[in-house]
N, C-alpha and C positions, 0 to 999 in steps of 0.2 A: 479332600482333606482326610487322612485316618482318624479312623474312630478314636483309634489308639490317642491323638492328640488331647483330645476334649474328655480323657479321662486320668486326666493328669492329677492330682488329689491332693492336699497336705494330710500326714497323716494326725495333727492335731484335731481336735473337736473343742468346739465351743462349751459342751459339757462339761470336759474334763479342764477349762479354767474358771469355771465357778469357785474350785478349791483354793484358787488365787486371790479371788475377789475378797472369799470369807474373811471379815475385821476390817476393811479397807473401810474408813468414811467418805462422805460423799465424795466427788473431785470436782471441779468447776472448771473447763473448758471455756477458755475466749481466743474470738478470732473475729477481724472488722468483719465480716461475712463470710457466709457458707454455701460459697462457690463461685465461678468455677475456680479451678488453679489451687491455690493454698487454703482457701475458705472448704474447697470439696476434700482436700485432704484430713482437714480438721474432721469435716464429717465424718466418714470414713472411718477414722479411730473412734469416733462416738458410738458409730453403728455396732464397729467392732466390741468396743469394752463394755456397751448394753448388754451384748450377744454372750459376754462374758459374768456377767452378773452385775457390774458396779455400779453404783448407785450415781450416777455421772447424766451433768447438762451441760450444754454449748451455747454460749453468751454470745451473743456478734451484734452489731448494732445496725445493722443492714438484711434481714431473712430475707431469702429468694428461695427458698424451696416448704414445704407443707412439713415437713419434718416432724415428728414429737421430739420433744427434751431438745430442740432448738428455741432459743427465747428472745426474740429482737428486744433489748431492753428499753426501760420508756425515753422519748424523743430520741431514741438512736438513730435514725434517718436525718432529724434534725440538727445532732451534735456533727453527723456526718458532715452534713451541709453547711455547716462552719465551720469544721475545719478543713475545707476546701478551700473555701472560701480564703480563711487567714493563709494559707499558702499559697495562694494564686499575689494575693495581695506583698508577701514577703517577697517572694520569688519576683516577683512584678520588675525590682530594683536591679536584677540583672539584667541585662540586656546585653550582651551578647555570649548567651551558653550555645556550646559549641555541638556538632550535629551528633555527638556520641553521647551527648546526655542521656544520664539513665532516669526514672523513677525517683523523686526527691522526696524525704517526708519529713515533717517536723517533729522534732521529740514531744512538743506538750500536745495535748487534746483536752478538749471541751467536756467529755465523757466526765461522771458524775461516779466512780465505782465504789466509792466505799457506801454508796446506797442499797446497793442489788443485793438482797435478801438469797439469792443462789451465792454469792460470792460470801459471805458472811456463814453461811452454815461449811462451805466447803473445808475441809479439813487441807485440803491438798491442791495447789493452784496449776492449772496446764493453762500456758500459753501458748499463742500457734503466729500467726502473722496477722499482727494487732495494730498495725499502723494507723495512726490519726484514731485509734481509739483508747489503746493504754499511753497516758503520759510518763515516765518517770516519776515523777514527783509526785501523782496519786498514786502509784503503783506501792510506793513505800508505805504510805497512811491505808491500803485498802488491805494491803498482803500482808500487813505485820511480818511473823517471825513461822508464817506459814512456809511449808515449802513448795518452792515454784519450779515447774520443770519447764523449759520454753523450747518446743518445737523451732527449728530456725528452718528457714523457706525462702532465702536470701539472705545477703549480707548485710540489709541494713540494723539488724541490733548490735552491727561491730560498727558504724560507722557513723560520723556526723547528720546522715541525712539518703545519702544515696543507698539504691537496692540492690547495684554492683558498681563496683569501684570502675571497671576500664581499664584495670592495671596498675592504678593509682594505690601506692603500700602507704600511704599519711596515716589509716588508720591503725596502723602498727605503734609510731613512737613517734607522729609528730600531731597527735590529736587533731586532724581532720581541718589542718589550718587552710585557708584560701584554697578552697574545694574547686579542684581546676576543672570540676563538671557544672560549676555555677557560672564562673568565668566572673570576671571583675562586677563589683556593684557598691552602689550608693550606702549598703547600711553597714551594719557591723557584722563581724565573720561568723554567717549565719550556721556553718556546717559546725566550726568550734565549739557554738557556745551550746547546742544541740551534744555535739560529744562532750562537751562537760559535764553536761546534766546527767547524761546517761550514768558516766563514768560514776558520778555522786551514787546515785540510784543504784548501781548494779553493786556497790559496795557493801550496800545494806541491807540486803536483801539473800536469803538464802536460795540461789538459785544454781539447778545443774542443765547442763546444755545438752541438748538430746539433736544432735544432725545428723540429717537422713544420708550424707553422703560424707565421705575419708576427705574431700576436698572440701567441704566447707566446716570442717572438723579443723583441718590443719588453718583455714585461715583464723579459725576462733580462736585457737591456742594460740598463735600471733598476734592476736585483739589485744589493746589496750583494755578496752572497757570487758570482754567476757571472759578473756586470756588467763586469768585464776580460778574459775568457776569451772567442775567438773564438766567432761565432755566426755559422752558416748555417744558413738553411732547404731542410729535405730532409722531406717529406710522406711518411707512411706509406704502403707499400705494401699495397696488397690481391692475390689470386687473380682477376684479372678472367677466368679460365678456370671458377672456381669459380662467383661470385656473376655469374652471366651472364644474358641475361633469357630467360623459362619462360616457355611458351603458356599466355595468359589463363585458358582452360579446366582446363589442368591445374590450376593455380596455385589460381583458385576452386573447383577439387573436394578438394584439397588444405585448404583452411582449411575450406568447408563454407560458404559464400557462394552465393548463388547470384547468377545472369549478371543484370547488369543494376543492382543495388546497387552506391551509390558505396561507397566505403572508404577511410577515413584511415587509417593505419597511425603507431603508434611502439614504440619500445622502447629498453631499456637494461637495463645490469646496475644495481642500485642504485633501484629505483623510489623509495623513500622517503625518498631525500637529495632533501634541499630545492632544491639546485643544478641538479637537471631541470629545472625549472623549471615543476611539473606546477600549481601552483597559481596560475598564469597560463595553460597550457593549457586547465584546468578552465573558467573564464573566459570563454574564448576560442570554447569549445564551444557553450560557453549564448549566445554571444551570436551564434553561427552558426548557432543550433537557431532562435531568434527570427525569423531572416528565411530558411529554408529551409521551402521548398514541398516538400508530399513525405514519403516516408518520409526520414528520419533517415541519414543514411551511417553506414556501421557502422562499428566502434572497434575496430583488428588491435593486439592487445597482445604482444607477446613481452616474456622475463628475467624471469620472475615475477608476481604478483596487483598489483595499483596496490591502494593505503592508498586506504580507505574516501574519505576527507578531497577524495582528490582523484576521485573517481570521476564522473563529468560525470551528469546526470540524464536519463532519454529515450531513452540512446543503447545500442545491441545491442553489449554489450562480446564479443570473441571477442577468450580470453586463453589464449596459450603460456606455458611456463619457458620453459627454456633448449633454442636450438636446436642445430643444426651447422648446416653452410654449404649444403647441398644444400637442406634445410629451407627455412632462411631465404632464398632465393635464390624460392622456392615463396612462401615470405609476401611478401616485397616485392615481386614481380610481380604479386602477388593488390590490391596498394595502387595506389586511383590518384594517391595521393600521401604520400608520407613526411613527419613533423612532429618537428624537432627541437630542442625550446623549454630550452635548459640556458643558465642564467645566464651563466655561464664553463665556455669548454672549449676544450681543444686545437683539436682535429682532427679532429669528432667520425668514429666507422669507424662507425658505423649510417648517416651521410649517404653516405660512401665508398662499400659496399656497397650501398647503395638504387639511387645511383647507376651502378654497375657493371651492375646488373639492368635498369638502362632505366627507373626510376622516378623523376619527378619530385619535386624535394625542397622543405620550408619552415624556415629555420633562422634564428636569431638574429643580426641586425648587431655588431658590435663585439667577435665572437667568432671562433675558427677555422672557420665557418663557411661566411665571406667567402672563405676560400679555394676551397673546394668547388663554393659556388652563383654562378651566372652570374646574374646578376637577368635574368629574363622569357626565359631560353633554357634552362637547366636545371632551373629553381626558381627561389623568391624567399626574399628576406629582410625579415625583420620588426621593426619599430621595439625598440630593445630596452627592458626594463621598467626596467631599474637595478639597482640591487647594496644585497642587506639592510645595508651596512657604509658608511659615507662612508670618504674616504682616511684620515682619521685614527683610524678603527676605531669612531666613532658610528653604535649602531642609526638604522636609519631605520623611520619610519611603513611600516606596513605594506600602507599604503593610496597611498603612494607607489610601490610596486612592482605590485601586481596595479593600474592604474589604465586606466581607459576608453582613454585613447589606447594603451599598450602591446598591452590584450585586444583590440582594436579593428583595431588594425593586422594581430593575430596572424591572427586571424579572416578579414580579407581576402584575406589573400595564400594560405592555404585554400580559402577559396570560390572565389580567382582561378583554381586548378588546376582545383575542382570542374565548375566552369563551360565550362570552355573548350572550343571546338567540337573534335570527334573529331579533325581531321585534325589538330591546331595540339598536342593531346595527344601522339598520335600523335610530332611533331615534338619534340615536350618529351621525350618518352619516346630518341628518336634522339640526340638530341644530350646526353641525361645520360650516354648508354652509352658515346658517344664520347669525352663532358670526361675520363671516369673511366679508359679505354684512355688517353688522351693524358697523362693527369699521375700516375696510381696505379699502372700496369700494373708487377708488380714486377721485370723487368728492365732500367726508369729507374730505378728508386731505386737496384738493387743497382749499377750503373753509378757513381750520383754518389756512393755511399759509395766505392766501389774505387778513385775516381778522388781522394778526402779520404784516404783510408789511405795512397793512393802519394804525395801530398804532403806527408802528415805525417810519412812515413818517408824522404822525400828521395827518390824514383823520380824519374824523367823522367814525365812525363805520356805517355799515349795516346792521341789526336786518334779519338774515334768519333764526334762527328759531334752528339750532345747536348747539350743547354742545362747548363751547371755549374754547380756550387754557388753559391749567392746568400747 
């Protein structure tokens, strides 16, 4: 790996956004938890706008990490635990949701917030991905006429209940009626009357939308419920200090590879949501096993075991749980290419991080992907398969999604990394480490929120010298 990689830098300083912070009142960060996934991304901007001077704490009612100015609030574990519960129990009355169900969540929560004494001094409200912990209807008695900027981390603050739709456009103009990822049930139309509520709530409330990706920006502006509420895009920050790129050798004595075998690398929290999109990887695999000379490139798994179903045939699977960042920074340099195959998704932070390491990536067209990969300079992007759902919430064939051109495509633009001559590798590996310094590095983002906080609170702006909110 050249030195040259790992001295890739932003030229902002933490120092110089103190001048930002000056006059800013407290802010109050809530998120159900802080981490992995959306919960560690909330972190992340805590660490950052600490690092920037603001006088800022992160509410979640679940802590898994030692953190300061993380504050599990009281019986948050236990509000947790019911409303689990009340969802298992609502959900119960479906019986038969169909194998592409996503993530369902209920709009109200048990959480208690207009009690929390951090929430009450905050001048300024940041939400992040609050499921089963912000209700609607306290969200309006807690936040008064405060301003709320809400982090989005999927689709469900646009929808009845789900975390991605499938394809399914009802949350645009038919308010989320007979949720065809519930599928038929015994009570009332639970997905509706969840985007009612919302719909109510998001009316009264002064909130602007802050998404980390152009793709789930356009589906907000199409929202019923968020579709009037200002939307900028501001991309999650990563630790480009943390997930930085690791010498080959370490990195393959660390997994147990040895020198000279190709490696695909993926991973995620959730392997066996159909939204991965692993049963077109699966696919994709066998059809890049067919014209590979050679031993097989081995298969780096982190976030848990892959379901049988989708387990590729041939291939030397080498499978993690769950890592930390030192870890993981060790497995994706051990990749000579990261594969990101999920139907819909933000912004994905396994491309973010791959990236950050120096690792060329493979991710899906028409997704927040497109933000990430540079076609043929960081990675590439692959045809996409389609969405199990038309607009109107009709399954589609199945044979419509995993089909010859999507596997085919996927396939390619894999073999395209696998292949390519050392230096041009090399090259790919240089310019992902530096896409990821120049648009993730987290004293940009902490910059353009500070710089949304002083205009939603009426500040003068401060001229640093950085691209602004879009």
């Amino acid at each position: 790996m050249p030195e040259s990689i790992q001295q890739c830098r932003s030229s902002l300083t933490f120092a110089q956004l103190h001048a930002l912070s000056r006059g800013l009142p407290p802010v109050c960060l809530l998120a159900t938890s802080d981490g992995p996934g959306a919960g560690g991304a909330a972190l992340n901007l805590l660490t950052a706008l600490r690092a920037a001077g603001l006088d800022v704490e992160l509410l979640v009612m679940a802590k898994g990490t030692a953190r300061g100015f993380v504050h599990e609030i009281p019986l948050g574990r236990k509000w947790l635990t019911v409303a689990r519960v009340l969802k298992r129990a609502r959900l119960k009355a479906h019986t038969a949701i169909p194998p592409w169900f996503e993530l369902f969540s209920l709009a109200d929560s048990p959480a208690k917030l207009e009690i929390l004494p951090q929430l009450r001094r905050a001048g300024l409200v940041h939400l992040h991905w609050v499921a089963g912990f912000v209700g609607p209807r306290d969200a309006v008695q807690a936040f008064g006429d405060k301003p709320v900027v809400w982090t989005l981390h999927d689709m469900n603050p646009l929808t009845g209940g789900c975390h991605y739709t499938a394809g399914c456009e009802r949350y645009k103009a038919e308010k989320c009626s007979h949720c065809p990822q519930l599928g038929p049930g015994e009570c009332p139309d639970l997905a509706a009357g969840n985007f009612a509520a919302k719909v109510a709530a998001c009316s009264r409330l002064n909130i602007t939308v802050a998404s980390p990706s152009r793709w789930l920006a356009r589906c907000t502006r199409e929202s019923d419920i968020l579709g009037k509420a200002r939307c900028v895009v501001i991309p999650n920050c990563i630790d480009t200090a943390l997930y930085r790129p690791v010498q080959s050798e370490w990195a393959r004595a660390f997994c147990g590879i040895e020198s000279g075998r190709k490696v695909i690398a993926f991973g995620a929290s959730g392997l066996n949501r159909y939204n991965k999109g692993f049963v077109v990887l699966k696919e994709a695999l066998r059809l890049l096993a067919r014209q590979w000379s050679g031993a097989l490139p081995v298969l780096l798994l982190f976030g848990g075991e892959l379901p049988e179903e989708y387990r590729p045939e041939g291939y030397e699977v080498v499978s993690f749980g769950r890592l930390g960042p030192s870890e993981l920074a060790h497995v994706y340099a051990c990749a000579d290419v990261f594969v990101s195959s999920s139907f819909q998704d933000n912004l994905p932070l396994v491309l973010q991080e791959a990236q950050a390491c120096g690792t060329p990536t493979v991710g899906m067209k028409h997704t927040g992907a497109e933000d990430i990969i540079e076609e043929g300079i960081t990675g590439f992007l692959a045809e996409h398969p389609g969405l199990p759902l038309t607009p109107t919430g009709e399954p589609r064939e199945i044979s419509s999604i995993v089909n010859a051109t999507s596997a085919r495509s996927l396939a390619k633009k894999i073999q395209d990394v696998l292949l390519l001559p050392k230096a041009s590798h090399e090259a790919m590996r240089y310019a992902a480490r530096q896409h990821a310094v120049a648009a993730f590095a987290p004293e940009l983002m902490a910059a353009r929120y500070l710089h949304l906080y002083r205009e939603l609170l009426g500040l003068p702006r401060v001229d640093m010298g950085e691209a602004p909110c879009r």
